[in-house]
PDB file of N, CA, C and O in Angstrom:
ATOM      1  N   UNK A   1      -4.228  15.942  -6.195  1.00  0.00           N
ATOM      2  CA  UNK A   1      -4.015  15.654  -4.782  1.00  0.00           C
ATOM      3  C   UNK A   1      -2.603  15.102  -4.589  1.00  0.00           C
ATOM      4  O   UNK A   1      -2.252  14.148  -5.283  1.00  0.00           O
ATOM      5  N   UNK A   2      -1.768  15.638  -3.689  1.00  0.00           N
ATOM      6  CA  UNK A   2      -0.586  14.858  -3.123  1.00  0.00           C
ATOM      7  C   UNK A   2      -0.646  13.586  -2.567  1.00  0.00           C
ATOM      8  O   UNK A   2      -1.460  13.329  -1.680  1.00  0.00           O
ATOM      9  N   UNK A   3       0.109  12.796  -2.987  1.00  0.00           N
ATOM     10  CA  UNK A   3       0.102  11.369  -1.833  1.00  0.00           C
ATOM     11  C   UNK A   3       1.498  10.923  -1.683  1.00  0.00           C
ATOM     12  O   UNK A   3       2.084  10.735  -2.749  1.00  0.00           O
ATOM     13  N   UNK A   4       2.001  10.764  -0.865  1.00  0.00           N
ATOM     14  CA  UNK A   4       3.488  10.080  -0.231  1.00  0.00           C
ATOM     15  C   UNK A   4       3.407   8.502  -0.775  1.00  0.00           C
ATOM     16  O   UNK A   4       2.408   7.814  -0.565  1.00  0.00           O
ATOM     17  N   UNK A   5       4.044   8.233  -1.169  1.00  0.00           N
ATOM     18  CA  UNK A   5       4.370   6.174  -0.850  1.00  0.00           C
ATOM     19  C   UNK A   5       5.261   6.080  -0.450  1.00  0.00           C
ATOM     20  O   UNK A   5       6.257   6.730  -0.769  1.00  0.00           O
ATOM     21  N   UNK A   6       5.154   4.822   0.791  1.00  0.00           N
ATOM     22  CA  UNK A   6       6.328   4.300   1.376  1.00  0.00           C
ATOM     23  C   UNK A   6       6.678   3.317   0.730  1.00  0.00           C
ATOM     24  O   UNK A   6       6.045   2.365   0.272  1.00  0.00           O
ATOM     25  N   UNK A   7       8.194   3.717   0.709  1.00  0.00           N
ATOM     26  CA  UNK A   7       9.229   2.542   0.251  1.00  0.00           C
ATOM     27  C   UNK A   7       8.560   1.158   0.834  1.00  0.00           C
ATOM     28  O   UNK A   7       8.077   0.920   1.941  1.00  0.00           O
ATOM     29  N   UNK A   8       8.702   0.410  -0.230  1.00  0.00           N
ATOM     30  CA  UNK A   8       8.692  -1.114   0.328  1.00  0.00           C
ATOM     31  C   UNK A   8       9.963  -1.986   1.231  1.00  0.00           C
ATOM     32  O   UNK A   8      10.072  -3.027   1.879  1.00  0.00           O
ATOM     33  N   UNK A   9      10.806  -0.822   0.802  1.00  0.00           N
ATOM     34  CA  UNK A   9      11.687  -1.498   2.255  1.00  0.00           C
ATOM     35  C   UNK A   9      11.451  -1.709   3.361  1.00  0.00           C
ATOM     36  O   UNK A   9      11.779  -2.626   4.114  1.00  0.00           O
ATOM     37  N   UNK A  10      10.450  -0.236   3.564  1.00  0.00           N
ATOM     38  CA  UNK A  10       9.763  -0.536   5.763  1.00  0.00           C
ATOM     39  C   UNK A  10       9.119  -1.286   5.519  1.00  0.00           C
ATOM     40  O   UNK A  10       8.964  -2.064   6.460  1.00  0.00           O
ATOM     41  N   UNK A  11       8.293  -1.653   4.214  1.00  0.00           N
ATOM     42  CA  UNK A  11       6.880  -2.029   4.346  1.00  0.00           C
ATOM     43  C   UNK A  11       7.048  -4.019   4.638  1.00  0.00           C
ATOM     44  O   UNK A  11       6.338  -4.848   5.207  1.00  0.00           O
ATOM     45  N   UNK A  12       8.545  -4.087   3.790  1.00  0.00           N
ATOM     46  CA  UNK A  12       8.740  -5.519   4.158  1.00  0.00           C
ATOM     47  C   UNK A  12       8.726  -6.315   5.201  1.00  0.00           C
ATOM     48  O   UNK A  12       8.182  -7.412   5.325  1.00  0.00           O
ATOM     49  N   UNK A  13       9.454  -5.607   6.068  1.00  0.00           N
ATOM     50  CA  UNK A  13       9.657  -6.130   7.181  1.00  0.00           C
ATOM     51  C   UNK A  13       9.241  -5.500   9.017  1.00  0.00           C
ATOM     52  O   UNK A  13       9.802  -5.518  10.113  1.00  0.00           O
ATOM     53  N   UNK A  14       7.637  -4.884   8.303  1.00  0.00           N
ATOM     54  CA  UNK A  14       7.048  -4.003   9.375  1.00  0.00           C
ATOM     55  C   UNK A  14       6.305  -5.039  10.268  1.00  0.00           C
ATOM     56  O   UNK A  14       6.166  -4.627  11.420  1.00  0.00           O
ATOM     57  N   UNK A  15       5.903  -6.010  10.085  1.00  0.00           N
ATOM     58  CA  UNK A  15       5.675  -6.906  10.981  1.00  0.00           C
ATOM     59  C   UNK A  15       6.607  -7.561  12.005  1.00  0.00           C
ATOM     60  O   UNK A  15       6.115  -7.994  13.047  1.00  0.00           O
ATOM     61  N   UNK A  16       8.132  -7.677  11.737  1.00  0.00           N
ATOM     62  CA  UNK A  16       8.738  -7.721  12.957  1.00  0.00           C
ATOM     63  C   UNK A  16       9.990  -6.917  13.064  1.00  0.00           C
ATOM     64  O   UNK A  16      11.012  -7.263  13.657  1.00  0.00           O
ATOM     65  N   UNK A  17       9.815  -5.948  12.503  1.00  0.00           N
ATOM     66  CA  UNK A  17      10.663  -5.178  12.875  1.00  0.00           C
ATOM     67  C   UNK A  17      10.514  -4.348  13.457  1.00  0.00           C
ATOM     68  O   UNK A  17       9.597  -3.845  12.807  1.00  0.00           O
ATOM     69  N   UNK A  18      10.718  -3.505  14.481  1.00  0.00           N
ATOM     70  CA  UNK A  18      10.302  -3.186  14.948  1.00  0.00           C
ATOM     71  C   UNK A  18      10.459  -0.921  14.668  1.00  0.00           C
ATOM     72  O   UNK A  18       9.667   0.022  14.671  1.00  0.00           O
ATOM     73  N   UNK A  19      11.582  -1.065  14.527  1.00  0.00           N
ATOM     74  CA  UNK A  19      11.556   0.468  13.858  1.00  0.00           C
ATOM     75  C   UNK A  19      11.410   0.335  12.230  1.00  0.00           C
ATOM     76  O   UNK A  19      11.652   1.419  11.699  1.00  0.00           O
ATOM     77  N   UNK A  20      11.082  -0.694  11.301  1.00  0.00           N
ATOM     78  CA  UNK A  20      10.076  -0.062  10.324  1.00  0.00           C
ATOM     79  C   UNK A  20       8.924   0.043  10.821  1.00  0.00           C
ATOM     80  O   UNK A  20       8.349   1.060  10.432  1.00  0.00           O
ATOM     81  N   UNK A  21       8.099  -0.855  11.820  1.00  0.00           N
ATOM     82  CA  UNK A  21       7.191  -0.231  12.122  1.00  0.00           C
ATOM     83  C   UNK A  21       6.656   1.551  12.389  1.00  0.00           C
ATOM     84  O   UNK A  21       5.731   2.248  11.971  1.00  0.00           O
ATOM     85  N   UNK A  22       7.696   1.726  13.212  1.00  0.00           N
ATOM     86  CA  UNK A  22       7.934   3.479  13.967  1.00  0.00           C
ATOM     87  C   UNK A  22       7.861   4.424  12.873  1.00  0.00           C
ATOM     88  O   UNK A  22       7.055   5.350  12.786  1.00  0.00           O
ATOM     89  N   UNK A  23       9.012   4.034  11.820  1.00  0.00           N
ATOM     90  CA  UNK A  23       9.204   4.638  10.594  1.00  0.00           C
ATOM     91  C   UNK A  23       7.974   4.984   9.691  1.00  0.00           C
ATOM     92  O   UNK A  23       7.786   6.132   9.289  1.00  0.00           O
ATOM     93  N   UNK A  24       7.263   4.088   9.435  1.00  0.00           N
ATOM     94  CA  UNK A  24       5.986   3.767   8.658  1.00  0.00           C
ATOM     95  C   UNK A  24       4.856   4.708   9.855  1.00  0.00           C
ATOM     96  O   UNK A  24       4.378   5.824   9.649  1.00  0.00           O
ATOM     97  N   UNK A  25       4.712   4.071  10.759  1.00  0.00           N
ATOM     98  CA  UNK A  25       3.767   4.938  11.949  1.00  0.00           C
ATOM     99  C   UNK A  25       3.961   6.464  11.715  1.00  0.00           C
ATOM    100  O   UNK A  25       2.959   7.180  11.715  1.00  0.00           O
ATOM    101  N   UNK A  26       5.356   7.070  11.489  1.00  0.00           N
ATOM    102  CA  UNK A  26       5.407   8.151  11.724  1.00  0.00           C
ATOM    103  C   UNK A  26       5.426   9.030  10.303  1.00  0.00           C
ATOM    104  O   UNK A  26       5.378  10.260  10.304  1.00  0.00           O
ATOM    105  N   UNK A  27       5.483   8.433   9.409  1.00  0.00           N
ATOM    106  CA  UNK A  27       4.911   8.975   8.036  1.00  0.00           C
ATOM    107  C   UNK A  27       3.554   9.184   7.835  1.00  0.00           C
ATOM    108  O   UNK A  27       3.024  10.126   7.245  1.00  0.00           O
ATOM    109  N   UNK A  28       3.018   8.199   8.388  1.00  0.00           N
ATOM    110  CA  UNK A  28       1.672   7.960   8.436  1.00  0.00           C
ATOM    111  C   UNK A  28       0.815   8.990   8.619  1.00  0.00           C
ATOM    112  O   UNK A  28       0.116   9.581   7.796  1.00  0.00           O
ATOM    113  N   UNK A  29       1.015   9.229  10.444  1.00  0.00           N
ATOM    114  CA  UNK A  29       1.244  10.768  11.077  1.00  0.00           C
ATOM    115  C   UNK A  29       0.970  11.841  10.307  1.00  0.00           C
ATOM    116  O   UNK A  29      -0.087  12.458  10.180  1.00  0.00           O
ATOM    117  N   UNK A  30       2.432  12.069   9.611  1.00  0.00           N
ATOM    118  CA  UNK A  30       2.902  13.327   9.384  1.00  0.00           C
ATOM    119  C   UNK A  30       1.759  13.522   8.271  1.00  0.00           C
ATOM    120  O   UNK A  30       0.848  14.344   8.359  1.00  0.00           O
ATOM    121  N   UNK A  31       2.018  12.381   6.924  1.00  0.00           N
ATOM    122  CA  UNK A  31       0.908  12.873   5.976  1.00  0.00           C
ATOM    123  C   UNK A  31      -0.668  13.047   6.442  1.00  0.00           C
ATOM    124  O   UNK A  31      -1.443  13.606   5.665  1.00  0.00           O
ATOM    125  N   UNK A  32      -1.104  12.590   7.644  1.00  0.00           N
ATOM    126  CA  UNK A  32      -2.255  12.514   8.065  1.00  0.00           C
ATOM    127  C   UNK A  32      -2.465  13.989   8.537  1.00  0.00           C
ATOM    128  O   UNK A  32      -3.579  14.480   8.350  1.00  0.00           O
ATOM    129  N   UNK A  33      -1.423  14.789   9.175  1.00  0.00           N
ATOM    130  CA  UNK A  33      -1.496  16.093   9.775  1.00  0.00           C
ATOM    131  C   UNK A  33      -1.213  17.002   8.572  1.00  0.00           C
ATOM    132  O   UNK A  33      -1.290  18.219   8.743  1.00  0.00           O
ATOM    133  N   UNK A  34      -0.834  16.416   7.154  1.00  0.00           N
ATOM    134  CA  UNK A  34      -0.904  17.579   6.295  1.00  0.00           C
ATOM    135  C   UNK A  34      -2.016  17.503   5.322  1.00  0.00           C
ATOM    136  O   UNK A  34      -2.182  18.407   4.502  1.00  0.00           O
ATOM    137  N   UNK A  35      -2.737  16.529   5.373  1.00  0.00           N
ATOM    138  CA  UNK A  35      -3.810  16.082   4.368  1.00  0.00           C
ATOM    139  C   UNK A  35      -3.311  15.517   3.388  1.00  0.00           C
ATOM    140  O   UNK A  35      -3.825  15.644   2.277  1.00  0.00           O
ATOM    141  N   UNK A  36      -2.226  14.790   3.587  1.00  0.00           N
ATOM    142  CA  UNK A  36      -1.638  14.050   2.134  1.00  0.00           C
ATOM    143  C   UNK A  36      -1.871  12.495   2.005  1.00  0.00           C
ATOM    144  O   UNK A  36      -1.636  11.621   2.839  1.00  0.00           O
ATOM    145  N   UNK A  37      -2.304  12.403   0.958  1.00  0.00           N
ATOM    146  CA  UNK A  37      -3.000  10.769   1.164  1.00  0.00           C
ATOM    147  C   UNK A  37      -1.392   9.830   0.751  1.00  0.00           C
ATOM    148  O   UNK A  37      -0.550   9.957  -0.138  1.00  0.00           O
ATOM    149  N   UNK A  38      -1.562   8.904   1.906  1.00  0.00           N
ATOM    150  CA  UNK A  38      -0.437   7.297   1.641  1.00  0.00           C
ATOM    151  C   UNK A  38      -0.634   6.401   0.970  1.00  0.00           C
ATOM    152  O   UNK A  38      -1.775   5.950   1.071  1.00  0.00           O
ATOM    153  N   UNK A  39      -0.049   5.960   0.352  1.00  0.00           N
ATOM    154  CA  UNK A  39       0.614   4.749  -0.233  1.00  0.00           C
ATOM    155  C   UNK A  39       1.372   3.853   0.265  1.00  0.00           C
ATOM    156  O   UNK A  39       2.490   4.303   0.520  1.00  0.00           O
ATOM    157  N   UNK A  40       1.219   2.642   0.541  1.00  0.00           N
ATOM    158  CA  UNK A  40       2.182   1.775   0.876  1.00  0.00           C
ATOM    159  C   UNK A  40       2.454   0.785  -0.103  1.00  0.00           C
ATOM    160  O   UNK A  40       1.645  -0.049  -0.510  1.00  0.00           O
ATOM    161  N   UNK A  41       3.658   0.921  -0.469  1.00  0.00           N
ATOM    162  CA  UNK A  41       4.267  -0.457  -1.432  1.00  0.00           C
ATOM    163  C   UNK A  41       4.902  -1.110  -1.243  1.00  0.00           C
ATOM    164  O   UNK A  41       5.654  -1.010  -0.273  1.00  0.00           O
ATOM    165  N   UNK A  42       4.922  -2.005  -1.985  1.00  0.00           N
ATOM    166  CA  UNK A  42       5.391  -3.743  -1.721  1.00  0.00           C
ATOM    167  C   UNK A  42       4.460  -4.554  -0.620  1.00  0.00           C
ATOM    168  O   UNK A  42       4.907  -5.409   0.145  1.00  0.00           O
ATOM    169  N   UNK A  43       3.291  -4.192  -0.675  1.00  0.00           N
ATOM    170  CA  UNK A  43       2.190  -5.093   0.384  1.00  0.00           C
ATOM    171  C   UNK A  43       2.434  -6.332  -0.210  1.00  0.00           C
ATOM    172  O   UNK A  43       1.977  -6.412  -1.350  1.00  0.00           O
ATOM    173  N   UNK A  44       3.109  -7.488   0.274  1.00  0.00           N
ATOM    174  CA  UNK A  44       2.722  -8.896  -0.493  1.00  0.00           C
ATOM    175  C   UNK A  44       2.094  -9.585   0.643  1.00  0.00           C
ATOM    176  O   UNK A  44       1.511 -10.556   0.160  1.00  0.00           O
ATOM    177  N   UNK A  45       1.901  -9.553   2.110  1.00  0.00           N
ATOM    178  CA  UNK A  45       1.275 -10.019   2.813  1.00  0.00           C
ATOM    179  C   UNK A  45      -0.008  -9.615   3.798  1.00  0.00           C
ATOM    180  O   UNK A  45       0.219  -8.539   4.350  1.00  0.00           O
ATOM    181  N   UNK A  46      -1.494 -10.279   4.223  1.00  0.00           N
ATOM    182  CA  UNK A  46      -2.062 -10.033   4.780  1.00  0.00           C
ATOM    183  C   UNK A  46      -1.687  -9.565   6.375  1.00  0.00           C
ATOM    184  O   UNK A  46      -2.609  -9.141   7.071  1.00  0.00           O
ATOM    185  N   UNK A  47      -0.532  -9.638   6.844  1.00  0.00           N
ATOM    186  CA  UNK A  47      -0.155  -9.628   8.099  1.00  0.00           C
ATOM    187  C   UNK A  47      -0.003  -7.696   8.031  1.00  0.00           C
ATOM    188  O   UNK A  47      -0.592  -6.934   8.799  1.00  0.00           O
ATOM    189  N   UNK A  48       1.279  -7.129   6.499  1.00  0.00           N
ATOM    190  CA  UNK A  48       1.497  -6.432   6.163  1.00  0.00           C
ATOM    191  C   UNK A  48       0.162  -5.077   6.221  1.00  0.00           C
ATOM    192  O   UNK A  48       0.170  -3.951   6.718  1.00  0.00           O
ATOM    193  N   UNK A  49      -0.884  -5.856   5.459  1.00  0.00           N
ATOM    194  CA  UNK A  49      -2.074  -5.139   5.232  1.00  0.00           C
ATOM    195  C   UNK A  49      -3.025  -4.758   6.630  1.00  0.00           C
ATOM    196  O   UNK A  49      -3.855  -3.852   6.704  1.00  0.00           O
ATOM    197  N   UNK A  50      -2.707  -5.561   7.518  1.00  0.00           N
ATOM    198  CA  UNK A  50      -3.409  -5.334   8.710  1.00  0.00           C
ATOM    199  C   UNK A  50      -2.836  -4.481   9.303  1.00  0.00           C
ATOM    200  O   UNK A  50      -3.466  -3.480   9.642  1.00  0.00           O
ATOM    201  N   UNK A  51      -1.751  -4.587   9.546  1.00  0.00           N
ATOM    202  CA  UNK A  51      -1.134  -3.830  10.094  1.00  0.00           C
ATOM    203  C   UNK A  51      -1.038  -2.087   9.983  1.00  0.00           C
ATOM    204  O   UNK A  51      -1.131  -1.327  10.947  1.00  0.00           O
ATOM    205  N   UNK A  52      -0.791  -1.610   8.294  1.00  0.00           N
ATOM    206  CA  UNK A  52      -0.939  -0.366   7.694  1.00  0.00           C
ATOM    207  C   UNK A  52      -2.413  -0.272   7.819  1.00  0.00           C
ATOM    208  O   UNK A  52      -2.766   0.877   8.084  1.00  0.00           O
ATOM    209  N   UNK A  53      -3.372  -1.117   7.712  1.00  0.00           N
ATOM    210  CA  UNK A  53      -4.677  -0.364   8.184  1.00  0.00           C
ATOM    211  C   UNK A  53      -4.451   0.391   9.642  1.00  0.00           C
ATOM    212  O   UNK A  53      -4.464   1.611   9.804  1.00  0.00           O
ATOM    213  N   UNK A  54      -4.238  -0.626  10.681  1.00  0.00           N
ATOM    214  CA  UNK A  54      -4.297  -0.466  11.980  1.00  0.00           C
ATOM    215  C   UNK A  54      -3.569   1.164  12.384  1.00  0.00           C
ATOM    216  O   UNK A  54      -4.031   1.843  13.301  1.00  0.00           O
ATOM    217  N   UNK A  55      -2.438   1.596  11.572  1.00  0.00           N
ATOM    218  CA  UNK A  55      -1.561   2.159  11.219  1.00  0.00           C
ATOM    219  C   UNK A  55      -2.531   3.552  10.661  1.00  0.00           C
ATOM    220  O   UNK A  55      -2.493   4.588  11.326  1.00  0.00           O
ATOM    221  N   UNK A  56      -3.061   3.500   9.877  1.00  0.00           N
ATOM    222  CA  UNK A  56      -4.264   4.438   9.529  1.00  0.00           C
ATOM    223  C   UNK A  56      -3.552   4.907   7.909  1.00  0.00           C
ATOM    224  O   UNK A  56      -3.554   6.084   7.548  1.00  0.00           O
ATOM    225  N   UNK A  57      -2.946   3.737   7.015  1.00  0.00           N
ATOM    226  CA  UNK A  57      -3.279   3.577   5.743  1.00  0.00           C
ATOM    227  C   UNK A  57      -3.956   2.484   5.091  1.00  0.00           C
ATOM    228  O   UNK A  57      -3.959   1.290   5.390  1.00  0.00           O
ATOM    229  N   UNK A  58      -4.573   3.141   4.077  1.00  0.00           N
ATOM    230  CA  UNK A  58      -5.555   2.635   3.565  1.00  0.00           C
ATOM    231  C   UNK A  58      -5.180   2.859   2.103  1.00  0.00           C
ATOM    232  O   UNK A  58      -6.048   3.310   1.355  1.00  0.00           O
ATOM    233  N   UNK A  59      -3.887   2.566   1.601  1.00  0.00           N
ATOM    234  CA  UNK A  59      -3.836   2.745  -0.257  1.00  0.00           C
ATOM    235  C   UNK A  59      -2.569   1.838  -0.269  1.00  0.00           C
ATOM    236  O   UNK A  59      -1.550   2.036   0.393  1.00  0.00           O
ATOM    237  N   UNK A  60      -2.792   0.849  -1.101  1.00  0.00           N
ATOM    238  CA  UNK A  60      -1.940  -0.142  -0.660  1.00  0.00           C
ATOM    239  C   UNK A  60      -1.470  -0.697  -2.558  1.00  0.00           C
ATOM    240  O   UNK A  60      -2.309  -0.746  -3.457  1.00  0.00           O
ATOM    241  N   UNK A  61      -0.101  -1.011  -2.720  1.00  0.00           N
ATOM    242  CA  UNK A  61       0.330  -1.488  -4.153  1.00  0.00           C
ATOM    243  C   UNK A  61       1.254  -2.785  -3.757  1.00  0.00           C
ATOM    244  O   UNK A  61       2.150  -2.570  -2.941  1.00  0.00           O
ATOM    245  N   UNK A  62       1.111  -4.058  -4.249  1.00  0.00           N
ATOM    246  CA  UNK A  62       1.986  -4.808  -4.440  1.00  0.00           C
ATOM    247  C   UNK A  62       0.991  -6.134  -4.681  1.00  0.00           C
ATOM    248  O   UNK A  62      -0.233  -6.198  -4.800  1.00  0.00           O
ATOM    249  N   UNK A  63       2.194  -7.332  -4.708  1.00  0.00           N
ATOM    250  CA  UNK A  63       1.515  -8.510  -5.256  1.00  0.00           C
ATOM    251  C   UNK A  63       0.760  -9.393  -4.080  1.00  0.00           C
ATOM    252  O   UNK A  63       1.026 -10.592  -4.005  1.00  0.00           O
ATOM    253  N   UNK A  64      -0.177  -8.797  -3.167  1.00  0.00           N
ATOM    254  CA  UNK A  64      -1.202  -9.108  -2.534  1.00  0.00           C
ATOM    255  C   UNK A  64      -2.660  -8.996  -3.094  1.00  0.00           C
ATOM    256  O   UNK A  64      -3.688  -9.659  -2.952  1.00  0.00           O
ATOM    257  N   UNK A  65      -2.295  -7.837  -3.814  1.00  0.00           N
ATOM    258  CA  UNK A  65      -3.329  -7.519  -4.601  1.00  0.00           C
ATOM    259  C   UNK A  65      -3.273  -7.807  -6.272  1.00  0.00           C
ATOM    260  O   UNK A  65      -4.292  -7.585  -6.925  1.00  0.00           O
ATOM    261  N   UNK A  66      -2.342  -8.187  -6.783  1.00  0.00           N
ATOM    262  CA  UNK A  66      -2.220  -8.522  -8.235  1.00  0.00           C
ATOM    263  C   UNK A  66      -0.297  -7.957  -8.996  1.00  0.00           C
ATOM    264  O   UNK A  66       0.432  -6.967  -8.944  1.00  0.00           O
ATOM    265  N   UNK A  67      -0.286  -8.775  -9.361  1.00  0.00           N
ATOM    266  CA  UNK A  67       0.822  -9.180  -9.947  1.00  0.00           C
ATOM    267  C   UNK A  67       1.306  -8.206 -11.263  1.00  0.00           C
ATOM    268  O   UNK A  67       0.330  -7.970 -11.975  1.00  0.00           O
ATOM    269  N   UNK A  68       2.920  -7.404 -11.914  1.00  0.00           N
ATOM    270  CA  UNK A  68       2.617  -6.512 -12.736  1.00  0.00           C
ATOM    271  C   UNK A  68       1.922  -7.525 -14.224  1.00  0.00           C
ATOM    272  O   UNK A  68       2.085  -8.654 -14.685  1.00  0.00           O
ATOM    273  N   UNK A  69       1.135  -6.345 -14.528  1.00  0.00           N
ATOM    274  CA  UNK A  69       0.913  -6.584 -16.045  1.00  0.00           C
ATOM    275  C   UNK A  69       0.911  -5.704 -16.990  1.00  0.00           C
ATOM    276  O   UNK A  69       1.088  -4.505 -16.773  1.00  0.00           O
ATOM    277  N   UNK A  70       0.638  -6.388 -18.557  1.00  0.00           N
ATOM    278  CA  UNK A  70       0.919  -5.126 -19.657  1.00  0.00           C
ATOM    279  C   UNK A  70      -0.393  -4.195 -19.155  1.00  0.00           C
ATOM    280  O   UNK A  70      -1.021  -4.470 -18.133  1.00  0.00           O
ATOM    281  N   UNK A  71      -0.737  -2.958 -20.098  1.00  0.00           N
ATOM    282  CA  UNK A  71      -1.867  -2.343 -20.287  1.00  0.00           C
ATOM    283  C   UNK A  71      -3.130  -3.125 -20.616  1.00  0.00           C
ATOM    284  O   UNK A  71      -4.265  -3.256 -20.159  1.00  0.00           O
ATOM    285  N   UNK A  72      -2.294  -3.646 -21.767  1.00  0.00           N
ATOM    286  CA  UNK A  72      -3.567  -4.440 -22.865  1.00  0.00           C
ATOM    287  C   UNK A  72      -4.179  -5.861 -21.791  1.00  0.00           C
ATOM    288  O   UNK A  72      -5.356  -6.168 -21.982  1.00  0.00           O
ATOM    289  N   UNK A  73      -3.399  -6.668 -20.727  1.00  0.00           N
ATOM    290  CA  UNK A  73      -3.981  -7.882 -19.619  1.00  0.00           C
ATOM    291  C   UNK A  73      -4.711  -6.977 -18.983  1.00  0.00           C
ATOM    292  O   UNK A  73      -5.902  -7.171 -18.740  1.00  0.00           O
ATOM    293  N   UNK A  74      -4.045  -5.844 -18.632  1.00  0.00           N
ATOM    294  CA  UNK A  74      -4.957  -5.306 -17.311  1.00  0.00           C
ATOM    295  C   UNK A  74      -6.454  -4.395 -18.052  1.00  0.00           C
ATOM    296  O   UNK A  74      -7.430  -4.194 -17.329  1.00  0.00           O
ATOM    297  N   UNK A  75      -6.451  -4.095 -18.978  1.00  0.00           N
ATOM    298  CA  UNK A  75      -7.997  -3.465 -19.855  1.00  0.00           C
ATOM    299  C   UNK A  75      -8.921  -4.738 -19.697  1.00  0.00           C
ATOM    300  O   UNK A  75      -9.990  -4.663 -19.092  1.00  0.00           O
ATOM    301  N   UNK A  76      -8.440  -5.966 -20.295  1.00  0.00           N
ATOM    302  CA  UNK A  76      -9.280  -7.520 -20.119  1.00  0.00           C
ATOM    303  C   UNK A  76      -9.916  -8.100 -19.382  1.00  0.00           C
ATOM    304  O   UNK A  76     -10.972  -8.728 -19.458  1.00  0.00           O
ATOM    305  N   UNK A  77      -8.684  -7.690 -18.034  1.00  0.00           N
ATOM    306  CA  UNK A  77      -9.206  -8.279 -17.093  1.00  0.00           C
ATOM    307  C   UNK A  77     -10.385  -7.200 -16.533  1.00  0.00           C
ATOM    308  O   UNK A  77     -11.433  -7.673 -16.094  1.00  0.00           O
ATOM    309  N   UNK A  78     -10.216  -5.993 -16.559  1.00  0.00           N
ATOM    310  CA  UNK A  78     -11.171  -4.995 -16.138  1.00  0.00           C
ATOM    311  C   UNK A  78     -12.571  -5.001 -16.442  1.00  0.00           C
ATOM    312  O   UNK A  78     -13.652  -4.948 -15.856  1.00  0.00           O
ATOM    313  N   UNK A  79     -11.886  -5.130 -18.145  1.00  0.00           N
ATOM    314  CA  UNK A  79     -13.164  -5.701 -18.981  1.00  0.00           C
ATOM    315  C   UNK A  79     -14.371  -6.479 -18.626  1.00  0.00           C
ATOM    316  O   UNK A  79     -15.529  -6.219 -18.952  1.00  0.00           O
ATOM    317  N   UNK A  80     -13.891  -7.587 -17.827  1.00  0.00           N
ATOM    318  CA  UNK A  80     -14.432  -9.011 -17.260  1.00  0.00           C
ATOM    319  C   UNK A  80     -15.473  -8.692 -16.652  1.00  0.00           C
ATOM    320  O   UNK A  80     -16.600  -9.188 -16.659  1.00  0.00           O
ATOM    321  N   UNK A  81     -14.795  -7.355 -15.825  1.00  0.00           N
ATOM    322  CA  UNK A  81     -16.380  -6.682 -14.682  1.00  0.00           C
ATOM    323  C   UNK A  81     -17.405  -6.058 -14.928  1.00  0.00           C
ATOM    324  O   UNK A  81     -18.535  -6.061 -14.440  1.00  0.00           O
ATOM    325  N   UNK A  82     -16.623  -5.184 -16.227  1.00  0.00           N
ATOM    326  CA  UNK A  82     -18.018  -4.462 -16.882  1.00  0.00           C
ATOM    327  C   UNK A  82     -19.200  -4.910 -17.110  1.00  0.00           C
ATOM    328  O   UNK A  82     -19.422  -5.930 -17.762  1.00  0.00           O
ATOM    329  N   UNK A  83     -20.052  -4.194 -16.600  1.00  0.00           N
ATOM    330  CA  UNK A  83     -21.956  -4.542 -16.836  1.00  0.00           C
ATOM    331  C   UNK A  83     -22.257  -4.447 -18.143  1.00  0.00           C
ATOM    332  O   UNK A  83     -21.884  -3.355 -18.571  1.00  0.00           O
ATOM    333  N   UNK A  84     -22.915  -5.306 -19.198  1.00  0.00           N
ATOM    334  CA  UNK A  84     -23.311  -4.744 -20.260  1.00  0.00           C
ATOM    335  C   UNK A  84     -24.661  -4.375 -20.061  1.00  0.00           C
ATOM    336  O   UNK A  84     -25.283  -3.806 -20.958  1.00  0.00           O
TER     337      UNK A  84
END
């Protein structure tokens, strides 16, 4: 499947800016009218995340959601959830 990500440059400052907002809106759009699923990166804030929902994305990367790590932290922590 194709998916676009937006730069975290709009994504920074889409809460008051007002043409990253437009910018971001209109990617949004476009991949929505071709069937291409979004990405938005650099989400570090809930304001951020509301907003790209409202926006009509829903695939979101940055340290709102978790911080980088190696392979071997992130298997562990995964680990943690597994049902035995």
């Amino acid at each position: 499947m194709s998916k676009i990500k937006i730069d975290q440059s709009f994504i920074r400052e889409i809460a008051s800016d007002g043409s990253d907002k437009a910018i971001v809106q209109s990617i949004i759009a476009m991949s929505q009218s071709l069937g291409v699923a979004v990405i938005a990166e650099g989400v570090e804030t809930t304001d951020q995340q509301k907003i790209l929902l409202y926006l009509g994305c829903s695939n979101f990367q940055g340290y709102l959601f978790g911080k980088p790590m190696s392979i071997e932290l992130f298997n562990q922590t995964i680990n943690k959830f597994k049902y035995h």
